[in-house]
C-alpha positions, 0 to 999 in steps of 0.5 A: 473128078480129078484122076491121077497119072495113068499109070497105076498108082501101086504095083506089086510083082512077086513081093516077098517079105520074110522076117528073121524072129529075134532070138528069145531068152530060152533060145539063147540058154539051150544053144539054139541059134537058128531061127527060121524067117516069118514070111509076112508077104508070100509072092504077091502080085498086084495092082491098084488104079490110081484115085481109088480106095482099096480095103484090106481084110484080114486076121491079126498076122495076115500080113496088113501092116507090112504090105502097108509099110512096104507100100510106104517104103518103111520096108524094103522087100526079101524079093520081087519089086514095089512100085508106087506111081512108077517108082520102086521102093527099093531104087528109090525109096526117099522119092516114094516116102515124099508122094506117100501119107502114112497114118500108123496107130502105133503112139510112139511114132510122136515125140509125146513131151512135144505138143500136137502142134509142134510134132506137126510143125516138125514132119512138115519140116521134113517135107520142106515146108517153113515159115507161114505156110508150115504154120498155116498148114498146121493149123488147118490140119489141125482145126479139120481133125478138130485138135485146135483147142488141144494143140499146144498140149503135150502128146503124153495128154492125148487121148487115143482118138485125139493120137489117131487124129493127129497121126491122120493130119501128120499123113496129110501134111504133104498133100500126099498122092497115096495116102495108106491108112491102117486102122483109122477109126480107132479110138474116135466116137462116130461123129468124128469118124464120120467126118474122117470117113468123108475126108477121106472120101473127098481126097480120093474123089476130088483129088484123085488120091489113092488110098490103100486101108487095112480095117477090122471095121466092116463097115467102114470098108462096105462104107468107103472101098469099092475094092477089098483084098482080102489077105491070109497068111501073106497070100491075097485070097480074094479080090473084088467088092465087099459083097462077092469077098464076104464068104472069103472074110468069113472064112479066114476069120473062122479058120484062125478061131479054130487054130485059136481053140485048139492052140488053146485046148493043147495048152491046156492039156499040157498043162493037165497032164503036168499036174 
């Protein structure tokens, strides 16, 4: 097995990430400026070992995503410090974006009148690659997601699964060291993601990649992490593999149902009482 650097490949001290909400129309006509922060991340603290496959669990809002884009250098902190392969995110952020692969499900990360082949030859330009070993790189990416007879179609006529397809080989372009997946089953039939699964798999064992998850498939964390964090509110509640955290995801799943239900009974008796 190749391992990467002894160093761990991502650690997390005090992390905090707070978000100012935007302020809404009906703010604005009844003069109410302020708008208290969102706190996504809340004084986190964490490591992950290097050629591991971490998972990350938890409810809509639990703070996945932006630990995720934190990891990746997209964000930078409100405090505390990141550090990827030793290099902080904030001090150095160009440095961990070039050694991070980032699979986002969000479309509009694609320029979508661009074919898929031609989206993939421009990120790999901005990892400095050209000439046949961009072309050739592409092209592999391309016949490993299986997007080879589509590749020279406009993004706009991609399905879904093809979309996430493509934003996985756009992560894989620049042979990353850390590769940060958010959702990536998404959209593909089971054959497709379980080639995605084995890929996946065989970067981190055989290349000592890091990989660091967020999934609402539990399968797919039971069938690929040996480490799950479970996350609520932007707090780490529990840590350890998926059989000693499943009460814990059990928990945080019950708890927003609750808070759902009654949000909803509140609304509706509002509105009851307004007739």
């Amino acid at each position: 097995m190749v391992r990467s650097d002894a160093i761990n490949a991502i650690d997390i001290t005090d992390l905090r990430k707070e978000y100012v909400p935007a302020l809404s129309f009906g703010r604005l006509l009844t003069f109410r400026w302020t708008r208290q922060p969102v706190v996504a991340i809340d004084r986190m603290n964490l490591s992950i070992e290097a050629g591991t496959i971490t998972a990350i669990i938890g409810p809509n809002g639990a703070g996945k995503t932006s630990l995720l884009r934190l990891a990746g250098g997209l964000l930078l902190p409100t405090a505390g410090t990141l550090r990827v392969l030793g290099k902080d995110t904030t001090r150095h952020p160009e440095d961990v974006r070039a050694m991070v692969g980032y699979c986002m499900t969000d479309g509009r990360s694609f320029f979508l009148r661009l074919s898929g082949r031609e989206n993939l030859r421009f990120f790999a330009a901005m990892h400095g690659q050209s000439g046949t070993y961009r072309d050739a790189n592409v092209s592999n990416l391309l016949d490993v997601m299986e997007l080879g007879e589509v590749a020279d179609r406009q993004v706009l006529s991609y399905s879904d699964g093809m979309k996430q397809r493509l934003a996985l080989a756009r992560a894989l372009l620049g042979a990353p060291r850390v590769l940060l997946l958010d959702e990536i089953s998404r959209g593909l039939d089971p054959r497709l993601r379980d080639k995605v699964h084995r890929h996946v798999r065989e970067m981190a064992t055989e290349k000592g990649v890091t990989v660091l998850m967020a999934s609402h498939n539990l399968d797919e964390v039971q069938t690929l992490s040996s480490r799950v964090l479970v996350m609520d509110r932007g707090c780490i509640v529990a840590d350890g593999h998926y059989d000693q955290v499943a009460q814990a995801v059990k928990d945080v799943f019950a708890d927003r149902t609750v808070e759902t239900t009654k949000a909803d009974d509140k609304s509706s008796g509002s509105t009851r009482g307004g007739e």
